[in-house]
N, C-alpha and C positions, 0 to 999 in steps of 0.2 A: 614539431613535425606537421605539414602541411597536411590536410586532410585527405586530397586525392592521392597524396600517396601512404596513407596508412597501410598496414596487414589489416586484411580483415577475418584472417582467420589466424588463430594466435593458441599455441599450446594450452591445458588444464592440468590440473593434476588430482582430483577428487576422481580416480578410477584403476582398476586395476585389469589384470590379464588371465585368463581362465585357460584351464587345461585346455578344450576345446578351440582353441584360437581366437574366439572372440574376446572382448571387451567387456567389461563392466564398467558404468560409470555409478559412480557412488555420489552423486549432487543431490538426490532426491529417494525418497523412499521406493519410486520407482526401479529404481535398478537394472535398466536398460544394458541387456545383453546383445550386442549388436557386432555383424561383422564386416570388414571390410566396407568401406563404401556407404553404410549403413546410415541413418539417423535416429535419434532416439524419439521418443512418444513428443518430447518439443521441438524437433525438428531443428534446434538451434544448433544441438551439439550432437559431433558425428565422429566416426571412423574412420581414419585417416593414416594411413602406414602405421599401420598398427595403436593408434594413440586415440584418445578422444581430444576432442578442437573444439574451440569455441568459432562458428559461422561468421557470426554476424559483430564482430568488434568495431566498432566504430561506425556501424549504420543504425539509424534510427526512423523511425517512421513519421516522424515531425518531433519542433520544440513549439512549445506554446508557454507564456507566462499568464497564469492562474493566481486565483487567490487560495490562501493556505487553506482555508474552509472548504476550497471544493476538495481535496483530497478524500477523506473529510479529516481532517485536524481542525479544531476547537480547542486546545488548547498548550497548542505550539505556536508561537511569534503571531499572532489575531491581529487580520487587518494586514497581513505582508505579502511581497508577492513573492510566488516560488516559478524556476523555471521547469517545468514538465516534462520529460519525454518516455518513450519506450522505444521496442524494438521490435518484435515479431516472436511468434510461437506459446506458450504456455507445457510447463509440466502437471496441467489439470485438464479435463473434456468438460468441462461444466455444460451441461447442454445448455443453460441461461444465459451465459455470459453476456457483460453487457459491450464488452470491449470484442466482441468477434472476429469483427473485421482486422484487428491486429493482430491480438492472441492466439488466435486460432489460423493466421497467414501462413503460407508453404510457397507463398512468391515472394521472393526476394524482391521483386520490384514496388515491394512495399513499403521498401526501407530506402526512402528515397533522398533523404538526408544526411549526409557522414561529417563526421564531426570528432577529432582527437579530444580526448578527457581537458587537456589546458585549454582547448577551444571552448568549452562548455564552460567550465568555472569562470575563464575572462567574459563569457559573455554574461554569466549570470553576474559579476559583479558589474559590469557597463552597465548592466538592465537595472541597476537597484533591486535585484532579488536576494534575498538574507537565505534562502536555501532551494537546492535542487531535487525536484523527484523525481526518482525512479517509478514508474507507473504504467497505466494504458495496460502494458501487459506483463506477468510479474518477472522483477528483477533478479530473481535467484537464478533465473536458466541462464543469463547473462554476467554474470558475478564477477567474472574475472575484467567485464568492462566496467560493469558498475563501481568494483573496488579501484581502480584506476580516476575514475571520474570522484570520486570519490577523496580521495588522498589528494586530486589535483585543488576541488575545493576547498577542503580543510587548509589548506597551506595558505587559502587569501581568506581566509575567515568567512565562508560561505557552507553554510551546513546541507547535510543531506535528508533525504525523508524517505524511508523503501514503502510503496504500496505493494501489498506482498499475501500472499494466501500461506504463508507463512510454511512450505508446503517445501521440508529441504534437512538435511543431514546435520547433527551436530558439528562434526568438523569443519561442515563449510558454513554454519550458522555462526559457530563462532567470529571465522574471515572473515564475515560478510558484515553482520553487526557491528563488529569494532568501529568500522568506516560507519555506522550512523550515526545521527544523532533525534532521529525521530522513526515512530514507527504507526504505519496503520496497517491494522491486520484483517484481514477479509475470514470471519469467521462464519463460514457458510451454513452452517446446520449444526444441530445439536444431537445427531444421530450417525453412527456407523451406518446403518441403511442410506442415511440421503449420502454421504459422502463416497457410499459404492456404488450405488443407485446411479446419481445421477452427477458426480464429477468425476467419477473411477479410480478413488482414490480414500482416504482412513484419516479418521477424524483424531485417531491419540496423536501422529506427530504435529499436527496443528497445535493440541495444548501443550504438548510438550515445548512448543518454541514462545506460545505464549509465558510460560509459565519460565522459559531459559530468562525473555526480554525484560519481564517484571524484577526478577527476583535474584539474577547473575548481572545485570548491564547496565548503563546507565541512559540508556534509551528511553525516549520519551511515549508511550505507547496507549495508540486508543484502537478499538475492535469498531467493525463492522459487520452487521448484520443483513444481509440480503433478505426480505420477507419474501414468499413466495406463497401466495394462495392452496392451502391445499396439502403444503410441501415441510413448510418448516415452521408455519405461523400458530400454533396450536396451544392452547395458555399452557400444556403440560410442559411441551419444549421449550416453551419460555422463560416456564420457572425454573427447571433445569437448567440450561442454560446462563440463567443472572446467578441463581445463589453458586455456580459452582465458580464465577468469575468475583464474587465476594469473599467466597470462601480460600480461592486459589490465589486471587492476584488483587485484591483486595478491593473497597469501597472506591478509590481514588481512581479506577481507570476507566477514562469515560466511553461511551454505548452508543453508537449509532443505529437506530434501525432504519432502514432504508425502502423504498417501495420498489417493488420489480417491475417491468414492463416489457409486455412479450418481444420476445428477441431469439435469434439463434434457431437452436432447433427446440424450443417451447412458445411456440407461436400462439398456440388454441389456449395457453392460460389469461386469465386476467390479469389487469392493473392491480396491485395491491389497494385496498380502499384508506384511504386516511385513518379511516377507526381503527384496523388493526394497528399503525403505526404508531398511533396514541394508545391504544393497550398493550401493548410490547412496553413501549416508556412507561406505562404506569407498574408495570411487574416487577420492570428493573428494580422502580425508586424505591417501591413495595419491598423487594428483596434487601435494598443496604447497598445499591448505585448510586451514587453521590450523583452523578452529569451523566443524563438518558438523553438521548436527541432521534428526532425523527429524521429523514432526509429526505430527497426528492419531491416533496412537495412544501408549499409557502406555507408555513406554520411558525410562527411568530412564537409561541410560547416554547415549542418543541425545538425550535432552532438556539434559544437564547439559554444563558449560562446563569444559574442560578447560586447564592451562597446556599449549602446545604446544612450551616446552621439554621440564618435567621430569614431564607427565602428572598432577600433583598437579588433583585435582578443585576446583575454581576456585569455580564455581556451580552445588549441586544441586538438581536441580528433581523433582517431582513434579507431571507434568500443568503447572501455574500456579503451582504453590504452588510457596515457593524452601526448600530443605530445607537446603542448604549455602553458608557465604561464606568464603570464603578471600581475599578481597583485601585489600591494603594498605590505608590512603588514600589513595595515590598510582593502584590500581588497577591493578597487578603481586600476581603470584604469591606469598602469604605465607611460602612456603617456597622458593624459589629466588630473587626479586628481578626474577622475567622480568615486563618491562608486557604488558597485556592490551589487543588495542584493542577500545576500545569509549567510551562516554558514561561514566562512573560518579562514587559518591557516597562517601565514603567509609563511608555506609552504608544497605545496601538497604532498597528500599519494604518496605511491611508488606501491602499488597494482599490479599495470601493469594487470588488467582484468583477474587475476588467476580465478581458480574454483579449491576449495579443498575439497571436501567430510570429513564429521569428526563422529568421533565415541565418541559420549559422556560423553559413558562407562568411559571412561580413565580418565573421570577429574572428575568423582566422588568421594566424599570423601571416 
């Protein structure tokens, strides 16, 4: 199907009908009772003769080919290039957000890109990319396109990766998963306060879906932690936070922390300072985190992948670019025999942290 003439607005079924005539949509913990004409809190999905719809199907707000590390994954296909995209809206108000300009859009002229699910997959296989993510802004308010683009890559052996706040309903967690095969989870705070506070939303179905992804799936899954001065970086919340990810989902799922930089509407906070970044990573490793990583800034030690037997540097990294490989083919420790978890190849992408902007147009049929 040519892209100009896609539906861009296309039936759901995660919702039901209330006494009162309105709507319920049941995607999110939100619960968005909405009537006629209505949108819900992401704006994507709305009210429509009586039904809830998904808006925005087959529009995107760009594609870009990235390296798998910016997502951040570290230990999915290292060294590969994935093609990128999102769409618009968010089922979170994060006042931080760093993607605002998309996540948080209410203009459709934002999504200036359209593109059918087999457009995306041929193109990510013309481009040499081994998998596609969903990202920018999360993929769950979109899901019924995701899953589409999704099925269209699996069938030419191109994998998927949701970057995702993980922030979404068993029944359609399950849908939506099946179609992955990698996961980065945006674990925002380690408190019910910051997650009503200041994203308007409750921190147990987050672990509940971390805890589905680990321990029901066969997903590949690493967490992100956004540092925010003041907000979430505190050694209590830290400790908290690493031993209940040891204790829940065990030693093997590696830890990003990440630095903030004002944006959105938290403009007046600070840069996160590199120290905290490195004492976050040291509490993890402290707690029984096997692969702690800082992000956002050039940290050579905090970026690279270590064996957590014998400390021999595994994978070094500069920024995106991979500077070091020590794995087997098996994907253990070249000097001690310890395996590593993670995706691997027996030998890394070549990537080198490019950014390619793409026009999709071109690989339509």
């Amino acid at each position: 199907m040519m892209a100009d003439t896609m539906k861009t607005v296309v039936p759901t079924h995660y919702w039901h009908r209330l006494e009162d005539g309105r709507v319920q949509c049941d995607l999110c913990p939100r619960f968005c009772r909405i009537k006629e004409g209505q949108r819900g809190l992401c704006f994507v999905r709305a009210c429509e003769q009586g039904e809830i719809v998904l808006t925005t199907y087959g529009r995107s707000s760009g594609f870009c080919v990235d390296p798998i590390e910016k997502k951040p994954l570290n230990h999915f296909l290292p060294g590969t290039p994935v093609l990128s995209f999102g769409t618009a809206g968010c089922n979170l108000t994060c006042r931080f957000c760093q993607n605002w300009d998309m996540s948080k859009s209410r203009e459709m002229d934002t999504l200036a890109d359209q593109a059918a699910p087999e457009t995306i997959a041929r193109a990510a296989e013309s481009l040499g990319c081994r998998s596609v993510a969903y990202t920018y802004n999360d993929p769950v308010i979109f899901l019924e396109y995701a899953v589409d683009v999704a099925q269209a890559c699996r069938a030419r052996g191109v994998k998927s990766v949701a970057v995702t706040a993980g922030y979404i309903r068993p029944e359609p967690r399950a849908e939506f998963f099946s179609w992955m095969d990698a996961a980065n989870v945006d674990l925002k705070g380690f408190s019910e306060d910051f997650y009503h506070r200041l994203c308007s939303g409750h921190l147990q179905p987050v672990l509940e879906t971390l805890d589905y992804l680990v321990h029901e799936t066969s997903v590949w899954v690493e967490i992100t932690n956004l540092l925010i001065p003041g907000e979430n970086d505190s050694d209590a919340e830290l400790e908290a936070m690493t031993q209940w990810v040891v204790e829940h989902l065990g030693p093997d799922v590696p830890m990003h922390f990440t630095a903030f930089h004002p944006d959105y509407k938290m403009l007046d906070y600070p840069v996160t300072p590199p120290d905290t970044l490195t004492r976050a990573r040291a509490i993890a490793l402290r707690n029984g985190v096997r692969h702690a990583y800082t992000g956002n800034v050039h940290d050579d030690a905090g970026g690279s992948t270590y064996c957590h037997h014998c400390g021999h540097k595994l994978i070094g990294r500069d920024w995106y670019v991979l500077s070091d490989w020590n794995l087997t083919d098996a994907g253990a420790c070249n000097r001690c025999g310890t395996p590593c978890a993670g995706v691997f190849e027996a030998h890394p992408g070549s990537w080198d942290g490019r950014r390619l902007p793409v026009r999709l147009r071109d690989f339509a049929a």
